[in-house]
Backbone and ligand atoms as CSV (ligand in chain L), in Angstrom:
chain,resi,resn,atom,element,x,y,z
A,1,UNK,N,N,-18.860,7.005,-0.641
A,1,UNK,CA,C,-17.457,6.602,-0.570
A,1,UNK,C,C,-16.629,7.471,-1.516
A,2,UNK,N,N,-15.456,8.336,-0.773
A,2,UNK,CA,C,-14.845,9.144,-1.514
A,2,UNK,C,C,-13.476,8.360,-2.243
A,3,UNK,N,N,-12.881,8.250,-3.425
A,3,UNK,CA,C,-11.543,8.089,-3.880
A,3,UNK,C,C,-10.435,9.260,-3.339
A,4,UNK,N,N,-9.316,8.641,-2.666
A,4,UNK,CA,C,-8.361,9.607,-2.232
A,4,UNK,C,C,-7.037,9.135,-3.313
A,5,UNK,N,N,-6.461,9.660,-4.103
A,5,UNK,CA,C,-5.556,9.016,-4.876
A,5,UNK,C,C,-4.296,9.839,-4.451
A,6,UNK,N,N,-3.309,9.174,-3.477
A,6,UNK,CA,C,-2.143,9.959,-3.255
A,6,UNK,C,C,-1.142,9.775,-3.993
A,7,UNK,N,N,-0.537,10.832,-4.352
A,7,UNK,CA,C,0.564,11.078,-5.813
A,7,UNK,C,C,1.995,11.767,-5.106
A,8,UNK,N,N,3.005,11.333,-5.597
A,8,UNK,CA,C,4.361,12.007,-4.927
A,8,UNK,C,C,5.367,11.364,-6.443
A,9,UNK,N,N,6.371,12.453,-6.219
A,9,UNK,CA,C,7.140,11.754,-7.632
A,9,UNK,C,C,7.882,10.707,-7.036
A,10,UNK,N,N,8.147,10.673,-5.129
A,10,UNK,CA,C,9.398,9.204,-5.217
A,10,UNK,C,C,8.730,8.005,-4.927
A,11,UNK,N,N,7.716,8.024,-4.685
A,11,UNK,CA,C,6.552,6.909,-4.397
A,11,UNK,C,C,5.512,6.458,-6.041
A,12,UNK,N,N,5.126,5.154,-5.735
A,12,UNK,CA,C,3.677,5.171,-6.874
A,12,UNK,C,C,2.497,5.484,-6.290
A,13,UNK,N,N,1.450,5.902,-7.067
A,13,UNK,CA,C,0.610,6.878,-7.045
A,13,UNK,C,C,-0.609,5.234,-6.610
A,14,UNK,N,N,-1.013,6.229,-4.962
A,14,UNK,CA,C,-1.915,4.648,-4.557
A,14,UNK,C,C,-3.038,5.537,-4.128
A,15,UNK,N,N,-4.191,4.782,-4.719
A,15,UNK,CA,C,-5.755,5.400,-4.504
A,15,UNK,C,C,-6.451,4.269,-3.194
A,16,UNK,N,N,-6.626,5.095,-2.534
A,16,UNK,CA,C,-7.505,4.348,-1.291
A,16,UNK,C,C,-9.453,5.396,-0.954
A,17,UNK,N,N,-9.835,4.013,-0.188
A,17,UNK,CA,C,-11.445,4.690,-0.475
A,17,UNK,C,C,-11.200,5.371,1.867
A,18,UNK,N,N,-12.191,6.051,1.154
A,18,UNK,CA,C,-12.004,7.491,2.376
A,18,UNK,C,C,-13.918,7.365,2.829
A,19,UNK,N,N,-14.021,7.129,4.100
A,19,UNK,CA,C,-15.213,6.524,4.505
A,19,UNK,C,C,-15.813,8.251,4.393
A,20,UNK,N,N,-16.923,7.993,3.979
A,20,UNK,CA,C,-17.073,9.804,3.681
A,20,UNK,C,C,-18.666,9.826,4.801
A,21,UNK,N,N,-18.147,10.929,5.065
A,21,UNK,CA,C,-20.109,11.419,6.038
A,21,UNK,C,C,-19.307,11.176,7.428
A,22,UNK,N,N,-18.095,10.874,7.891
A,22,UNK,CA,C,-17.914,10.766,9.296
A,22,UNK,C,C,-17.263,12.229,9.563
A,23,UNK,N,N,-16.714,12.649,8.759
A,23,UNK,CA,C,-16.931,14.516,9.138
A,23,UNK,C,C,-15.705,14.346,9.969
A,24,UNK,N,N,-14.610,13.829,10.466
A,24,UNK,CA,C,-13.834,14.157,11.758
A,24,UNK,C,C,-12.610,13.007,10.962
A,25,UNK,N,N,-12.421,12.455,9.643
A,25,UNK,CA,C,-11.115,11.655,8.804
A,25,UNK,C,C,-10.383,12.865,8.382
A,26,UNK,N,N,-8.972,12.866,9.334
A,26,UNK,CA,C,-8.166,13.819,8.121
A,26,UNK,C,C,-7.558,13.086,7.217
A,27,UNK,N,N,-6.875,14.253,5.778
A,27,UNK,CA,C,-5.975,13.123,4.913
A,27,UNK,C,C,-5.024,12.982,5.589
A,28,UNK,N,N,-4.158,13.081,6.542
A,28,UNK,CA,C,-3.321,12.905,7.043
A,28,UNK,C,C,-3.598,11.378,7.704
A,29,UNK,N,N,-4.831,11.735,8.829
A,29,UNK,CA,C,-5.238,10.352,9.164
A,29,UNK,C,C,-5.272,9.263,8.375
A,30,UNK,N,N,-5.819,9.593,6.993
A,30,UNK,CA,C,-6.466,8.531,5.674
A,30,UNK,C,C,-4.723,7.655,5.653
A,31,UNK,N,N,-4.092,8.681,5.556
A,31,UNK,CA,C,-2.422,8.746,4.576
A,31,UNK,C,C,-1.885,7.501,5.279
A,32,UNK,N,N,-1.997,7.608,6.585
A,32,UNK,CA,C,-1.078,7.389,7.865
A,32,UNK,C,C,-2.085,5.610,8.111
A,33,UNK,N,N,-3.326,5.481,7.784
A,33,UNK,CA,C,-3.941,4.204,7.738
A,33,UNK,C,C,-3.629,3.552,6.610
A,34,UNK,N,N,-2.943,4.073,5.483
A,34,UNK,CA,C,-2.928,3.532,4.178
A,34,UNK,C,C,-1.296,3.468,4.024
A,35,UNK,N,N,-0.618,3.412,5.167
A,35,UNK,CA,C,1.118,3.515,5.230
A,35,UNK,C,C,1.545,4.320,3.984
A,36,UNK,N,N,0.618,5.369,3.749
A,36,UNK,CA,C,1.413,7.036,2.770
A,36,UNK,C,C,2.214,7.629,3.299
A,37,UNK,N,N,3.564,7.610,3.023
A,37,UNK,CA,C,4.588,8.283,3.760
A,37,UNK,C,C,4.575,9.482,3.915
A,38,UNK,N,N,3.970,10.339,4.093
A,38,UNK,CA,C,3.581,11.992,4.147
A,38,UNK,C,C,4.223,12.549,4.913
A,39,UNK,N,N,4.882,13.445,4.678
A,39,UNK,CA,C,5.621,14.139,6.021
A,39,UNK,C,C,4.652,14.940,7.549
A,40,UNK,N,N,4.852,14.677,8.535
A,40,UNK,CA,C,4.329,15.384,9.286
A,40,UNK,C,C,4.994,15.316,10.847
A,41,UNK,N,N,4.492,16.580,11.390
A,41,UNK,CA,C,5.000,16.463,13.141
A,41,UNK,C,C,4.654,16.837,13.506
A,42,UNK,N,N,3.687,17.874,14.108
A,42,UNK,CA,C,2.917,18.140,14.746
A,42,UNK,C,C,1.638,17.305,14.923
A,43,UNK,N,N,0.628,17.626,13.820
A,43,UNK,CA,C,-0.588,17.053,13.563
A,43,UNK,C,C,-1.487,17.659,14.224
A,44,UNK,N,N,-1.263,19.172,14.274
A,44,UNK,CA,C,-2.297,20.039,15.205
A,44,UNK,C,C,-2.241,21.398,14.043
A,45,UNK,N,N,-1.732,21.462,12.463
A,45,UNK,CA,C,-2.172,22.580,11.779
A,45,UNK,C,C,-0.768,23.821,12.453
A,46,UNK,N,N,0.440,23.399,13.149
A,46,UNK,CA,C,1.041,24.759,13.517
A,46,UNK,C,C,2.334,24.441,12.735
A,47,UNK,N,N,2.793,23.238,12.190
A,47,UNK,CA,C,4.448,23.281,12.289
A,47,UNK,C,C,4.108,23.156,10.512
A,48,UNK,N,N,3.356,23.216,9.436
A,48,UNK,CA,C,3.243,23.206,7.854
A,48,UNK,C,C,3.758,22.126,7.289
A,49,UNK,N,N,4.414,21.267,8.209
A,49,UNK,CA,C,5.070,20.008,7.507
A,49,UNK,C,C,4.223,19.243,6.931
A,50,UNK,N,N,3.205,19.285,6.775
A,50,UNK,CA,C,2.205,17.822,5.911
A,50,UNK,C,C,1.382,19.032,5.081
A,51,UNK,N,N,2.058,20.077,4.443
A,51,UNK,CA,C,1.317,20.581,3.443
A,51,UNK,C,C,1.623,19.890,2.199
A,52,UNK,N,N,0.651,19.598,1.219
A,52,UNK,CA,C,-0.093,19.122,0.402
A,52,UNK,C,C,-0.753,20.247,-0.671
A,53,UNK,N,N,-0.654,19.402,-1.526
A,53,UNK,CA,C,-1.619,19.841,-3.111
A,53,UNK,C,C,-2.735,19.546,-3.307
A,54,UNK,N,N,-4.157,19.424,-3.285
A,54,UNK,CA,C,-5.590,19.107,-3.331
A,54,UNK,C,C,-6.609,19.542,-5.021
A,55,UNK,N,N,-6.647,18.199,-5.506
A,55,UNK,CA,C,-7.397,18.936,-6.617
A,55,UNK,C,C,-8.385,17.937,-7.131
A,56,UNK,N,N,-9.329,18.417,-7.304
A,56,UNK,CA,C,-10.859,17.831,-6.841
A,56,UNK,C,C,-10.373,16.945,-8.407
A,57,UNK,N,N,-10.459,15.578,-8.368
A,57,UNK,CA,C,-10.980,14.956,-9.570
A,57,UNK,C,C,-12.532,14.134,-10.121
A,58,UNK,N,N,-12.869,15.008,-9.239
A,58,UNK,CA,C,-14.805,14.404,-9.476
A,58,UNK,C,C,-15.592,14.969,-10.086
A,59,UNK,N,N,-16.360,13.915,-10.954
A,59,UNK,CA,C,-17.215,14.807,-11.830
A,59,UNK,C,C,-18.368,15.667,-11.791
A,60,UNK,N,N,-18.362,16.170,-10.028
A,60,UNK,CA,C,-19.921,17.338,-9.436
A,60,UNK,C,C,-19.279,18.713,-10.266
A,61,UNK,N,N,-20.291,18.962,-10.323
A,61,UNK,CA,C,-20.203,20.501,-10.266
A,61,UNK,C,C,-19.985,20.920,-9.132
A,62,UNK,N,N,-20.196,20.747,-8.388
A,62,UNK,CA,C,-20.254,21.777,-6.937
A,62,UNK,C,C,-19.032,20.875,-6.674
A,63,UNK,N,N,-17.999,21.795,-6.063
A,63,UNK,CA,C,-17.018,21.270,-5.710
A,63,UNK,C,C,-17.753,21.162,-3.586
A,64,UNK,N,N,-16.878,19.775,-3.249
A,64,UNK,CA,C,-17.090,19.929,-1.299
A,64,UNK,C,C,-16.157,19.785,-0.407
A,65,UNK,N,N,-14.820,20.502,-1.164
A,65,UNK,CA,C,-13.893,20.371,-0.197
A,65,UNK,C,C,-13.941,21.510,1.316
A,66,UNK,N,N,-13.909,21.606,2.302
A,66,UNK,CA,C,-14.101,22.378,3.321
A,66,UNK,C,C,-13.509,23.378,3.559
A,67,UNK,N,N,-13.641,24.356,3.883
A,67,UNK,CA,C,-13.127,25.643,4.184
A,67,UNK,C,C,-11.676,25.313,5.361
A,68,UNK,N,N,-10.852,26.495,4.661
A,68,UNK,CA,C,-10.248,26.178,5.459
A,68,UNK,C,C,-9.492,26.547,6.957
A,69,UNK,N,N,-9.351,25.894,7.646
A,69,UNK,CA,C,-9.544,26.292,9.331
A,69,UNK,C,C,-8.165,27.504,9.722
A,70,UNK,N,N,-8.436,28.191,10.522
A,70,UNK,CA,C,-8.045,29.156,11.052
A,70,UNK,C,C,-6.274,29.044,11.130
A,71,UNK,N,N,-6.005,27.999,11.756
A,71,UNK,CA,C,-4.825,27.870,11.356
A,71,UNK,C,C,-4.129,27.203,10.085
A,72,UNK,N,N,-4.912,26.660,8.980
A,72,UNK,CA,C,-4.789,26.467,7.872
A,72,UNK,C,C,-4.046,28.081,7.117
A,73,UNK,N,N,-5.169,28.779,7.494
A,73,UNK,CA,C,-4.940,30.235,6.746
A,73,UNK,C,C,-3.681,30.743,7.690
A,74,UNK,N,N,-3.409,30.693,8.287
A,74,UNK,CA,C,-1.848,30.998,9.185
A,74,UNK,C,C,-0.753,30.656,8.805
A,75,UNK,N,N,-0.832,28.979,8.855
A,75,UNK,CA,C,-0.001,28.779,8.179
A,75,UNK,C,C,0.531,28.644,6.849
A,76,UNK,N,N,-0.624,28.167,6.067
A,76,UNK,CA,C,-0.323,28.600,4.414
A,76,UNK,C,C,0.635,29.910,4.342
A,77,UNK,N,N,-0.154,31.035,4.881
A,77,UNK,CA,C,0.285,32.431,4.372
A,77,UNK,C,C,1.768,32.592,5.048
A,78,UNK,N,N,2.132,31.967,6.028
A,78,UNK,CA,C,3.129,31.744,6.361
A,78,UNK,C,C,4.476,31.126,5.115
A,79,UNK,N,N,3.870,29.755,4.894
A,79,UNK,CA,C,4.450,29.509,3.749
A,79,UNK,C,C,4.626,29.640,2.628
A,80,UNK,N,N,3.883,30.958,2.448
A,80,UNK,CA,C,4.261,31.212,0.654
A,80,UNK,C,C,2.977,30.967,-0.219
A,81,UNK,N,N,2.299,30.010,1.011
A,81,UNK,CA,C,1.479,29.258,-0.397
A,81,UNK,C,C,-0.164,30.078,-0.880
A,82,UNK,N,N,-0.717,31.097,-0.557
A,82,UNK,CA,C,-1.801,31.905,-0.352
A,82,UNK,C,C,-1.116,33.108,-0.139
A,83,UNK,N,N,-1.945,34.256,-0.609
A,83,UNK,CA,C,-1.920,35.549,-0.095
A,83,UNK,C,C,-3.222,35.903,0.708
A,84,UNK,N,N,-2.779,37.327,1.100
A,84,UNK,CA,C,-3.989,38.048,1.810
A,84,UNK,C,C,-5.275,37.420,0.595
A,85,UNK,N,N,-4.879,38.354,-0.276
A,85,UNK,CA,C,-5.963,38.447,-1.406
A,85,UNK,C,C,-6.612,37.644,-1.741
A,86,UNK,N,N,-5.548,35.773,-2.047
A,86,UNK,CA,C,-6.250,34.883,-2.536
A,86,UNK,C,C,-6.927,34.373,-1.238
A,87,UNK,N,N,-6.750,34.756,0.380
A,87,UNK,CA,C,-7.713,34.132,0.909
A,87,UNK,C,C,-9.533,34.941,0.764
A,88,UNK,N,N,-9.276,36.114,0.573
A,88,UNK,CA,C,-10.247,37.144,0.578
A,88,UNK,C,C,-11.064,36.336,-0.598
A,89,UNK,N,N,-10.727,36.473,-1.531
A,89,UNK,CA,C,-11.247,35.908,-2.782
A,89,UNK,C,C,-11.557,34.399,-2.344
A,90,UNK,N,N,-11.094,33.341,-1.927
A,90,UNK,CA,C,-11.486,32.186,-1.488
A,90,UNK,C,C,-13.013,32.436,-0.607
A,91,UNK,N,N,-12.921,33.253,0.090
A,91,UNK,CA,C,-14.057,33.621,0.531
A,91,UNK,C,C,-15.612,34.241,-0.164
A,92,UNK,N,N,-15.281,34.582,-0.893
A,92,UNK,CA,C,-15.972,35.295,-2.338
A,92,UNK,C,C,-16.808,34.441,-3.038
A,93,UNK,N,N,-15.261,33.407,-3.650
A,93,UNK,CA,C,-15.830,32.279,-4.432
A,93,UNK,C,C,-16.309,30.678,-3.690
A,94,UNK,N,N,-16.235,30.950,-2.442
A,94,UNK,CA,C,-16.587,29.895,-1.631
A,94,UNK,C,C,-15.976,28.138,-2.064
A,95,UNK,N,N,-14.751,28.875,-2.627
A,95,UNK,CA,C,-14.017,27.634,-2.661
A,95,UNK,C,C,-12.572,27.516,-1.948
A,96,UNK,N,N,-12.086,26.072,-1.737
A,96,UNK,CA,C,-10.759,26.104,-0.870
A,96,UNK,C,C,-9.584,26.236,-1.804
A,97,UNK,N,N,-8.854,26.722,-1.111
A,97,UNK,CA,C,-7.390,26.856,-1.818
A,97,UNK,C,C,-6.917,25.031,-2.149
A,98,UNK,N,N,-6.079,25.015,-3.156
A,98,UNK,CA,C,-5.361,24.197,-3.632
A,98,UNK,C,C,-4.474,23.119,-2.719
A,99,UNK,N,N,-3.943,23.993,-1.941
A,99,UNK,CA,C,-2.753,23.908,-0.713
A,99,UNK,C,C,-3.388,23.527,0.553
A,100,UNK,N,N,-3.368,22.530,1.100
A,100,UNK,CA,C,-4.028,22.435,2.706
A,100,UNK,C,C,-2.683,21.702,3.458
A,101,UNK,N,N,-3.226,21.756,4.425
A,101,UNK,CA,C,-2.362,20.899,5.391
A,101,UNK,C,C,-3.320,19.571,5.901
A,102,UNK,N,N,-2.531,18.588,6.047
A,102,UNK,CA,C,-3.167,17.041,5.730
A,102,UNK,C,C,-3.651,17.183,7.211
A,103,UNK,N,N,-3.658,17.239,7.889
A,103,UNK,CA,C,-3.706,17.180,9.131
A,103,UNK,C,C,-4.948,17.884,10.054
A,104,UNK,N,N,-5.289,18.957,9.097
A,104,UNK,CA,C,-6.496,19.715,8.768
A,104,UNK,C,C,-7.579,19.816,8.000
A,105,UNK,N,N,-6.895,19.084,7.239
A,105,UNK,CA,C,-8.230,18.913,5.729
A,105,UNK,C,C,-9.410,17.736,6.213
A,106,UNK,N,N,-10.272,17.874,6.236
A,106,UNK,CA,C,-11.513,17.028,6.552
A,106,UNK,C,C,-11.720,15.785,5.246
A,107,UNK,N,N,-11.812,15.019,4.727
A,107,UNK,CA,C,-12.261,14.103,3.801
A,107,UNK,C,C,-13.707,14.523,3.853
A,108,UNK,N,N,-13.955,14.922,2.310
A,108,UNK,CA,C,-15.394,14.906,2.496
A,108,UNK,C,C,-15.841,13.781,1.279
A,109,UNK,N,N,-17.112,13.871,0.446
A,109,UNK,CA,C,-17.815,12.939,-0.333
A,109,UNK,C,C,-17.527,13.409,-1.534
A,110,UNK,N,N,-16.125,13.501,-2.156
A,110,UNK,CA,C,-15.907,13.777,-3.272
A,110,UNK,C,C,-14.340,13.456,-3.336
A,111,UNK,N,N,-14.219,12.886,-5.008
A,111,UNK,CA,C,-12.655,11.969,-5.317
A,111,UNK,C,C,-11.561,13.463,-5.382
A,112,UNK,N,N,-10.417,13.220,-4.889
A,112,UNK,CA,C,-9.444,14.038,-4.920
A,112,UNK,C,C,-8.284,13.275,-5.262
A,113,UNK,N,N,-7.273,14.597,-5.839
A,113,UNK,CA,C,-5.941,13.847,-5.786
A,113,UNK,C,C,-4.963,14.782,-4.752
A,114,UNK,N,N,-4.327,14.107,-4.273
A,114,UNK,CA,C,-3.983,14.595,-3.152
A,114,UNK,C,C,-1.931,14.790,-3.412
A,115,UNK,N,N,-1.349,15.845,-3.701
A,115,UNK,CA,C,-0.106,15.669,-4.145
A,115,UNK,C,C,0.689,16.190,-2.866
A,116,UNK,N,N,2.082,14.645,-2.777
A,116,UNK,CA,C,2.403,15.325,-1.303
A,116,UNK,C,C,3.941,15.254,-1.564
L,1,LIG,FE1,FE,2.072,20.115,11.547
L,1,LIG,FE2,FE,0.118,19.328,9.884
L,1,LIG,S1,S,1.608,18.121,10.870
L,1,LIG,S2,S,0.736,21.344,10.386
Protein backbone atom coordinates (compact mmCIF):
# COMPACT_ATOMS: atom_id res chain seq x y z
CA UNK A 1 0.00 0.00 0.00
CA UNK A 2 1.46 3.19 -1.37
CA UNK A 3 0.86 6.86 0.56
CA UNK A 4 -0.14 9.48 -2.13
CA UNK A 5 -0.06 12.88 -0.22
CA UNK A 6 -1.54 15.62 -2.56
CA UNK A 7 -0.23 19.21 -1.82
CA UNK A 8 -1.43 22.56 -3.66
CA UNK A 9 -1.06 26.01 -1.92
CA UNK A 10 -5.14 26.79 -2.37
CA UNK A 11 -6.26 23.47 -1.03
CA UNK A 12 -5.06 21.38 2.38
CA UNK A 13 -2.60 18.93 1.85
CA UNK A 14 -4.76 15.34 1.86
CA UNK A 15 -2.85 11.92 1.91
CA UNK A 16 -4.84 9.00 0.50
CA UNK A 17 -3.63 5.15 0.27
CA UNK A 18 -3.03 4.14 -3.59
CA UNK A 19 -3.80 0.28 -4.03
CA UNK A 20 -0.25 -0.56 -5.30
CA UNK A 21 0.67 -3.88 -7.64
CA UNK A 22 -2.49 -3.12 -9.95
CA UNK A 23 -0.01 -1.49 -12.45
CA UNK A 24 -2.91 0.38 -14.62
CA UNK A 25 -4.02 3.46 -11.20
CA UNK A 26 -3.11 6.80 -12.57
CA UNK A 27 -2.56 9.81 -10.08
CA UNK A 28 -4.91 11.47 -11.91
CA UNK A 29 -7.31 8.51 -11.50
CA UNK A 30 -6.18 8.27 -7.55
CA UNK A 31 -6.85 12.41 -7.49
CA UNK A 32 -10.23 12.26 -9.23
CA UNK A 33 -11.45 9.10 -6.61
CA UNK A 34 -10.25 11.15 -3.69
CA UNK A 35 -12.34 14.50 -5.07
CA UNK A 36 -8.45 16.26 -5.62
CA UNK A 37 -9.26 19.06 -7.65
CA UNK A 38 -6.40 18.66 -10.22
CA UNK A 39 -6.65 20.27 -13.33
CA UNK A 40 -7.16 18.16 -16.36
CA UNK A 41 -8.84 17.63 -20.02
CA UNK A 42 -7.79 15.45 -21.99
CA UNK A 43 -6.63 12.45 -19.86
CA UNK A 44 -4.78 10.84 -22.78
CA UNK A 45 -0.98 12.61 -21.94
CA UNK A 46 -1.56 15.34 -25.15
CA UNK A 47 -3.16 18.64 -23.79
CA UNK A 48 -0.22 19.07 -20.28
CA UNK A 49 -3.02 20.30 -18.20
CA UNK A 50 -2.66 17.83 -15.15
CA UNK A 51 1.11 18.37 -15.01
CA UNK A 52 2.31 17.87 -11.59
CA UNK A 53 5.41 17.83 -9.24
CA UNK A 54 6.44 14.12 -7.99
CA UNK A 55 8.87 13.58 -5.18
CA UNK A 56 9.45 10.27 -3.76
CA UNK A 57 8.96 10.60 0.16
CA UNK A 58 9.89 6.95 1.03
CA UNK A 59 12.42 5.63 2.87
CA UNK A 60 13.87 2.76 -0.15
CA UNK A 61 16.76 3.36 -1.57
CA UNK A 62 15.79 2.38 -4.86
CA UNK A 63 13.54 4.83 -5.93
CA UNK A 64 10.04 2.98 -8.29
CA UNK A 65 8.57 5.62 -9.87
CA UNK A 66 8.08 4.56 -13.76
CA UNK A 67 9.61 5.74 -16.69
CA UNK A 68 8.23 8.03 -18.42
CA UNK A 69 5.82 7.35 -21.46
CA UNK A 70 6.37 8.64 -24.84
CA UNK A 71 4.09 11.26 -24.71
CA UNK A 72 5.07 12.26 -21.22
CA UNK A 73 8.53 13.19 -22.85
CA UNK A 74 6.55 15.32 -25.62
CA UNK A 75 4.84 16.97 -23.70
CA UNK A 76 7.00 17.96 -20.75
CA UNK A 77 9.61 19.22 -23.33
CA UNK A 78 6.93 21.02 -24.78
CA UNK A 79 6.33 22.75 -21.59
CA UNK A 80 9.43 23.96 -20.39
CA UNK A 81 9.61 21.42 -17.91
CA UNK A 82 12.71 18.86 -19.19
CA UNK A 83 15.27 19.31 -21.76
CA UNK A 84 16.75 17.19 -24.49
CA UNK A 85 19.61 16.58 -22.08
CA UNK A 86 17.76 16.07 -18.86
CA UNK A 87 15.75 13.38 -20.68
CA UNK A 88 19.07 11.71 -22.03
CA UNK A 89 20.47 11.74 -18.59
CA UNK A 90 17.08 10.40 -17.06
CA UNK A 91 17.90 7.59 -19.10
CA UNK A 92 21.47 7.13 -17.80
CA UNK A 93 20.42 7.45 -14.29
CA UNK A 94 17.34 5.35 -14.67
CA UNK A 95 15.35 7.67 -12.82
CA UNK A 96 12.01 9.76 -13.63
CA UNK A 97 11.89 13.33 -13.93
CA UNK A 98 10.26 15.35 -11.16
CA UNK A 99 7.42 16.68 -13.51
CA UNK A 100 4.82 14.04 -14.87
CA UNK A 101 1.55 14.36 -16.10
CA UNK A 102 -1.18 12.81 -13.69
CA UNK A 103 -2.85 11.15 -16.21
CA UNK A 104 0.23 9.17 -17.18
CA UNK A 105 2.02 8.49 -14.15
CA UNK A 106 1.36 4.85 -13.02
CA UNK A 107 1.08 4.60 -8.95
CA UNK A 108 3.56 2.32 -8.04
CA UNK A 109 4.63 0.72 -4.29
CA UNK A 110 6.25 3.66 -2.96
CA UNK A 111 4.93 7.04 -0.76
CA UNK A 112 5.05 10.22 -2.90
CA UNK A 113 4.14 13.71 -2.67
CA UNK A 114 2.46 14.73 -5.40
CA UNK A 115 2.41 18.83 -5.97
CA UNK A 116 -0.39 20.08 -8.22
FE1 LIG B 1 -4.19 16.15 -20.80
FE2 LIG B 1 -3.10 14.79 -18.76
S1 LIG B 1 -5.09 15.60 -18.91
S2 LIG B 1 -2.14 15.55 -20.55
Amino acid sequence: MALVTFTSPEYRDKTVYAVAGSHTQTVLKLALENKIPINFECEDGECGTCVVKVSSIDNKLQRMGGPLTEKEKTVLKQLGKITQAELEQMIVDDLPSEWRLACQMIVRDEDIRVEY
